[in-house]
TILUM-629508 format. One record per residue: x, y, z of N, C-alpha, C, O in turn. Coordinates in pm, whole numbers, plus 50000, padded with zeros to 5 digits. Each point is the difference from the previous one (the first is absolute). Layout:
! TILUM-629508
XYZXYZXYZXYZ ...
! end
This chain:
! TILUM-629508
768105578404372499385012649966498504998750017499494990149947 499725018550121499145004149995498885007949899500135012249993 498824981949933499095005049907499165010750035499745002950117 499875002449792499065013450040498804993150089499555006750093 499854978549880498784998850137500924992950159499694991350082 501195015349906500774993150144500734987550039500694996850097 498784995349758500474982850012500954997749933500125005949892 500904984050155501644999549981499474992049818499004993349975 501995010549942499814999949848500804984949989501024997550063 498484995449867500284982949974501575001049957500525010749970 499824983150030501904997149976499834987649887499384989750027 501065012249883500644984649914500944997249970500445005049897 500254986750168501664993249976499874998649843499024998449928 502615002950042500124992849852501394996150005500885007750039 499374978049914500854993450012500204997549844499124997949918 502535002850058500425006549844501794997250021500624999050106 499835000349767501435000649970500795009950065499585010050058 501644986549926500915013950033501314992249913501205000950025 498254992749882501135001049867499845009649890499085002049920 502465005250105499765006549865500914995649865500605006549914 499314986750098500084989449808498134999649947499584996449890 499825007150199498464994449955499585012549853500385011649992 498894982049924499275010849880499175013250045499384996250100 500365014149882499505007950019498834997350029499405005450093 500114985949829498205000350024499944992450149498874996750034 501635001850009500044993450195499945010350074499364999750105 501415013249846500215006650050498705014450013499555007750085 500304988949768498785003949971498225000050091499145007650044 501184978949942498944990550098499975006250159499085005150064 502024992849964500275004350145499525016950024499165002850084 501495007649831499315010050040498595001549939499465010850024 499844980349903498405001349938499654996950146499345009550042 500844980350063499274994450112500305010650094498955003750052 502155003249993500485009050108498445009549906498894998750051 501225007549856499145010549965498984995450024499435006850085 499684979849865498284996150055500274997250147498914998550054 502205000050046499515000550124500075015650100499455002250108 501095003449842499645017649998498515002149941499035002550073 500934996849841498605003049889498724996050062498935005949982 501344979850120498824988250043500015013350155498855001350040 501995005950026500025007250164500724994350056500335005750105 500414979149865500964992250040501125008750074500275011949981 500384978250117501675005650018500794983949929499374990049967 501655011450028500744993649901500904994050151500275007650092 500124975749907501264995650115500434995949886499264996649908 502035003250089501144994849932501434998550069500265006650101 500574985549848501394997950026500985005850026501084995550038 498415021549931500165012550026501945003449906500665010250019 499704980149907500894999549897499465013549895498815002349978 502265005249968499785009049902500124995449809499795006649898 500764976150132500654995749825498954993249945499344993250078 500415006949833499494988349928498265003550007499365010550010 500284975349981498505001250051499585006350139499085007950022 501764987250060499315009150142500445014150007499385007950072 501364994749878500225016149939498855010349925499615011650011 500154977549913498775003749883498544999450086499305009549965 500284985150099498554995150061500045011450122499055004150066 502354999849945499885012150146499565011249914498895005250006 502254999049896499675013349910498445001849941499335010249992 500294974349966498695002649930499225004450110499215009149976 500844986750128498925005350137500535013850030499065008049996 501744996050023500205014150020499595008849867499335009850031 500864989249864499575006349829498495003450063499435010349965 499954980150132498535007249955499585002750148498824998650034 502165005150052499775010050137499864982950120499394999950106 501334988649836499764988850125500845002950071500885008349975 498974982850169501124998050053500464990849980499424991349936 502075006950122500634983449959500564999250107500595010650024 499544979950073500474991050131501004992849947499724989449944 501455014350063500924988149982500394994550136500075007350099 500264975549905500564994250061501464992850010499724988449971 501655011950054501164996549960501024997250117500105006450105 500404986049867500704991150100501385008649998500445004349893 500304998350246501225007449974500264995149879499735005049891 501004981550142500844998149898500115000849827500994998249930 497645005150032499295000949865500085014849941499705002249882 500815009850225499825008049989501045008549885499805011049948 501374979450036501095003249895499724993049886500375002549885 498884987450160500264990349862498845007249907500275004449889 498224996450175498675004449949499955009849954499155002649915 501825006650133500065015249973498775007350065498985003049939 501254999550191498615000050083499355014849944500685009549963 498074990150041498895011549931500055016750106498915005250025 501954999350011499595012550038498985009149985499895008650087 499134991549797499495002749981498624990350075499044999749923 500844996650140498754990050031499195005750158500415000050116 498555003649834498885007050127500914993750117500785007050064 499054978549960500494999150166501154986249944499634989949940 501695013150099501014986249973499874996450191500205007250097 499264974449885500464993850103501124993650001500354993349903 500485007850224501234990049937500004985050084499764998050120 500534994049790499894983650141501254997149991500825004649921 499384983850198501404992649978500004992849881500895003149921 497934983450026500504993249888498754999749961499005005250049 501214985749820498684992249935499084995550060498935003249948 500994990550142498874997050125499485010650011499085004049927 501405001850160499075014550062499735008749891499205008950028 501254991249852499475011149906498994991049924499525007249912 500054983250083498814988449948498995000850121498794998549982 501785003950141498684997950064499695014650017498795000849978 501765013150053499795009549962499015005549916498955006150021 501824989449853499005002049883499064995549996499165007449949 500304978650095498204994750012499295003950124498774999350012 502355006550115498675010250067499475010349987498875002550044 501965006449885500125011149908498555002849942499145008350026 501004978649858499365002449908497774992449985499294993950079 500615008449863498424989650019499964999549830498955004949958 501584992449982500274989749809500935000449987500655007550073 499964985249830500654996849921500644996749884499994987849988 500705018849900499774995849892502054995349987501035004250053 498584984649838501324995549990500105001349850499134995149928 502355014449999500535000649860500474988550029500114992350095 500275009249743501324995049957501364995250089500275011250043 500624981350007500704999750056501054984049985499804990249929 501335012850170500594986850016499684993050175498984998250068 502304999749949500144994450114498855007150104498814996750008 501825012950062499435007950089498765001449987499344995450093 499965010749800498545003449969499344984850048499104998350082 501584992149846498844988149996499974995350175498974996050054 502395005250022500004998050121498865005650100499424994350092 500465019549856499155014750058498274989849979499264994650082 500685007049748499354992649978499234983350093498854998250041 502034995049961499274987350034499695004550164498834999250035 502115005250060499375002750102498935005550055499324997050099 500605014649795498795006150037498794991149963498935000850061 501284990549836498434994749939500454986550116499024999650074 501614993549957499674991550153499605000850071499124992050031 501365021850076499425005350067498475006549982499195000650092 500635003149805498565001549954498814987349992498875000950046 501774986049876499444988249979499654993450207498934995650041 502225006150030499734993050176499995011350037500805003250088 498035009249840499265006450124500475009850056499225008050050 502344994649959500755013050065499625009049949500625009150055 498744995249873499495011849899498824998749937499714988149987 499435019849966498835004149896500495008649882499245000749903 501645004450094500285008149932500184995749829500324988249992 499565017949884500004998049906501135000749932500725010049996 499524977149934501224997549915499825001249877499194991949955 501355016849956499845000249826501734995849930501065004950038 498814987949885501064997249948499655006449817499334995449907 501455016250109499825009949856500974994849892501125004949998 498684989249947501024990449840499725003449863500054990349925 499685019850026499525005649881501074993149905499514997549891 501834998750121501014991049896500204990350028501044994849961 497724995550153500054985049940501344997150039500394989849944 500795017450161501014998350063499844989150123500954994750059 497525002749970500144986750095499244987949985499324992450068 501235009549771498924985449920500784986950060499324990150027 501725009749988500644986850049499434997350182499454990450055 500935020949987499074998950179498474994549939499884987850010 499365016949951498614997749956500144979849955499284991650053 501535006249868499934984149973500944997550134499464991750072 501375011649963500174990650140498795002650099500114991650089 499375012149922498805002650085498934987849937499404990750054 500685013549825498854982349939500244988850041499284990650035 502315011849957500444983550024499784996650135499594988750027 500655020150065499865003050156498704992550020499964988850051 498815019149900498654996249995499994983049912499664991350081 500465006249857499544987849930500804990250089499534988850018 501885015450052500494987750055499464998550168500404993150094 498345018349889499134999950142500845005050121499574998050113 501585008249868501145006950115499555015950047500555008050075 498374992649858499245014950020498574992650085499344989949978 500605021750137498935001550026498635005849923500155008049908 498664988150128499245004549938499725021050078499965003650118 499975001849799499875016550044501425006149981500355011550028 500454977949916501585009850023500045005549874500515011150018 499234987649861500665006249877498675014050042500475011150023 497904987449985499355009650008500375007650098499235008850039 501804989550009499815014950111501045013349960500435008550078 499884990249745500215011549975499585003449850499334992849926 501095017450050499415004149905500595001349862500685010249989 499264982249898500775001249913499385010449883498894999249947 502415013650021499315010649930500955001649897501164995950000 498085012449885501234998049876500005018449955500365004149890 499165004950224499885013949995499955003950129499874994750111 500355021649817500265006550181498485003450006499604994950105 499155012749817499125001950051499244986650039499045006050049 500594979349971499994990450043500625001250125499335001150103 501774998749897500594994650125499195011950090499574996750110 500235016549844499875010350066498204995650063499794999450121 498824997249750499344996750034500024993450088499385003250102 501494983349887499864987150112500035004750130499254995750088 501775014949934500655005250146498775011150021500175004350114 499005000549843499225012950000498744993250093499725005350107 499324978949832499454998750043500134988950149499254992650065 501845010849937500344984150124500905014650132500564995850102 499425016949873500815006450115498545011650028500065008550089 
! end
């Protein structure tokens, strides 16, 4: 989409759950960020799923006039409960192409709460960020201390010297959405 001075409007991926056993306040979280990346002029990329957290982070961007880009792999399209409602649905063959999709898509990043998938979404993008394939900005949003155990394996990582030096700084650790929102405001 196009802004009122002619220049294409910044995109921020958000990489998030699609369990729904999760507590409300995840869910919560997810549409507070869809709403500050509407609120910020943002367009919203997501997983383009309608359940759970990526359900919630689409609605919160649409609640305040965003758009939302979903991305979804045929085969995800029964399981995710794909978003009809979403400004533009891309569809890919698999996980590959909807990961690399989503980071040309987008120019930030913010990563919830999540399991498997998220942290997968997660580590690639901040690799690819750390050797250079990208500039783009990574925020990792944790307001419940849900990735205190990643955070000490990451120490141990560092103290047993298996980390490069520049790899833990090349993202952003935030414990709010207006933060994460600052962080992404002055780096796009």
């Amino acid at each position: 989409m196009v802004n009122y001075s002619g220049l294409m409007k910044k995109r921020v991926a958000v990489y998030c759950s699609s369990s729904t056993a999760i507590e409300e306040r995840y869910i919560d979280l997810a549409f507070g960020v869809g709403s500050a990346i509407a609120d910020a002029g943002w367009e919203l990329v997501w997983g383009g799923g309608k359940i759970s957290m990526m359900g919630a982070v689409a609605k919160g961007a649409r609640s305040r006039g965003g758009d939302a880009i979903g991305v979804i792999p045929t085969k995800l399209k029964r399981i995710e409960f794909v978003d009809d409602e979403a400004s533009e649905l891309i569809e890919v063959a698999d996980m590959r192409e909807r990961k690399g999709k989503i980071e040309s898509l987008s120019d930030a990043f913010i990563a919830l709460p999540g399991s498997l998938g998220t942290l997968e979404e997660l580590f690639e993008i901040w690799v690819g960020g750390y050797l250079n394939f990208h500039e783009k900005p990574i925020v990792i949003l944790d307001p419940f201390d849900t990735y205190r155990s990643l955070h000490l394996l990451l120490d141990d990582l560092d103290q047993e010297k298996l980390m490069k030096p520049g790899q833990r700084g090349r993202v952003h650790w935030s414990d709010s959405v207006a933060d994460s929102i600052d962080f992404l405001r002055g780096r796009l």
